[in-house]
C-alpha positions as CSV (number, residue, x, y, z in Angstrom):
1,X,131.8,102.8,116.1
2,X,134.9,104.6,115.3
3,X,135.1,107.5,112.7
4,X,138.4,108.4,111.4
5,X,139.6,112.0,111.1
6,X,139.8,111.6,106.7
7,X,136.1,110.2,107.1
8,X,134.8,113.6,109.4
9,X,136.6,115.7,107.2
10,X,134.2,114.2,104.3
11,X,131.5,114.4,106.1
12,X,131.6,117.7,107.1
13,X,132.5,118.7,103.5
14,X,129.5,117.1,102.1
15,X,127.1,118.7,104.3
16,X,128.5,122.0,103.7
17,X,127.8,121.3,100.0
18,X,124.8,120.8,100.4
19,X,123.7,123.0,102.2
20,X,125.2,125.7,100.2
21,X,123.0,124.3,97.5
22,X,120.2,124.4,99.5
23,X,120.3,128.2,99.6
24,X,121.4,128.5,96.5
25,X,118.4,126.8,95.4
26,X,116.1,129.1,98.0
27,X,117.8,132.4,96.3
28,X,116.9,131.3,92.9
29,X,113.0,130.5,94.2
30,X,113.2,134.3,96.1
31,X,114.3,135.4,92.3
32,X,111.4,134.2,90.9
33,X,108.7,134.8,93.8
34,X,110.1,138.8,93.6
35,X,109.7,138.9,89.8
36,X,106.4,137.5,90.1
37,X,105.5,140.0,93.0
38,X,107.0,142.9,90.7
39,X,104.6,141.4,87.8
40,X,101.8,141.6,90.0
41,X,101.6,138.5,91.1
42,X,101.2,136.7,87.7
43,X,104.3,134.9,85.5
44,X,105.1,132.0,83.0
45,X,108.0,129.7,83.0
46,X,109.4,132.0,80.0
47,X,109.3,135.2,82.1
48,X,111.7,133.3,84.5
49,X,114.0,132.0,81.7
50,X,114.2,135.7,80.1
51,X,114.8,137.5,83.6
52,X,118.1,134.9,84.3
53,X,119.6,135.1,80.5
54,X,122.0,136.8,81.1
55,X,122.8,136.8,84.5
56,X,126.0,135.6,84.4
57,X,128.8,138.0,84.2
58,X,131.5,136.1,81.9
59,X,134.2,138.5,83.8
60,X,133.2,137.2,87.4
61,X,133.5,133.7,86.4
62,X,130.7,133.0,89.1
63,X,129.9,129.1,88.3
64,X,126.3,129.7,90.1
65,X,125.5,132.8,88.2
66,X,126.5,130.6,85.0
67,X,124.1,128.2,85.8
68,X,120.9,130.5,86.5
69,X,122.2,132.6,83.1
70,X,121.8,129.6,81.5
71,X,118.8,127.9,82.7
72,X,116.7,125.9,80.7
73,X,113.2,126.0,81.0
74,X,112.6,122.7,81.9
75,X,114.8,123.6,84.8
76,X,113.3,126.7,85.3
77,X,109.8,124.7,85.3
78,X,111.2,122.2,87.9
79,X,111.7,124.9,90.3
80,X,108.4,126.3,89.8
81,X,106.7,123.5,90.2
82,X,108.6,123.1,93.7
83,X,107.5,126.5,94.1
84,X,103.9,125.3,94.0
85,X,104.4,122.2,96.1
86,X,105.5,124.4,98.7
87,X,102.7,126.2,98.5
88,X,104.7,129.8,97.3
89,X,103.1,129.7,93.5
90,X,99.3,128.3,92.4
91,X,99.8,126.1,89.1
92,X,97.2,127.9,86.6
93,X,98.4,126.4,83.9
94,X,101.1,124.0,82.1
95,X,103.5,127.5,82.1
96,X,101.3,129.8,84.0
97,X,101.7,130.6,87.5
98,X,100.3,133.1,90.1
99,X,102.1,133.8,93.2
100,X,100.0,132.8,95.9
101,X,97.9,135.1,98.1
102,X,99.9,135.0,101.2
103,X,103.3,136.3,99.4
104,X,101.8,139.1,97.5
């Protein structure tokens, strides 16, 4: 099979974009895991949503600090819950979480 230069190209720009949201993604869950360390270890989804209001600095422009200022909290509750699937938070509750032994 043959790959054309144009179709490398696109493939190489694709798996730089993801990737680049893949550790975009990772900072956002190291956000929350050090604001649940600082909290001692205990946070709900709202905690999350409160400490990334704001975040974005109109000025910079930055399109990901746009998105984490203005986070829902279902979104913010997605990412927890991946948190806890990964074993990083415990699922107390529907919004309550506790970072998990091994992190604290």
């Amino acid at each position: 099979m043959r790959i054309t230069k144009n179709n490398l190209k696109r493939v190489i720009r694709r798996i730089i974009i993801e990737s680049n949201t893949d550790n975009f993604y990772g900072e956002i869950q190291n956000e929350i895991l050090a604001l649940g360390q600082d909290q001692g270890g205990e946070l709900v989804v709202q905690d999350v949503v409160d400490y990334f209001s704001g975040y974005a600095d109109p000025i910079d422009d930055n399109p990901k600090a746009a998105y984490v200022g203005s986070m829902s909290y279902e979104e913010a509750r997605t990412i927890m819950g991946d948190m806890v699937a990964s074993g990083i938070l415990i699922d107390d509750h529907e919004d309550f979480f506790s970072v998990h032994p091994d992190y604290m």
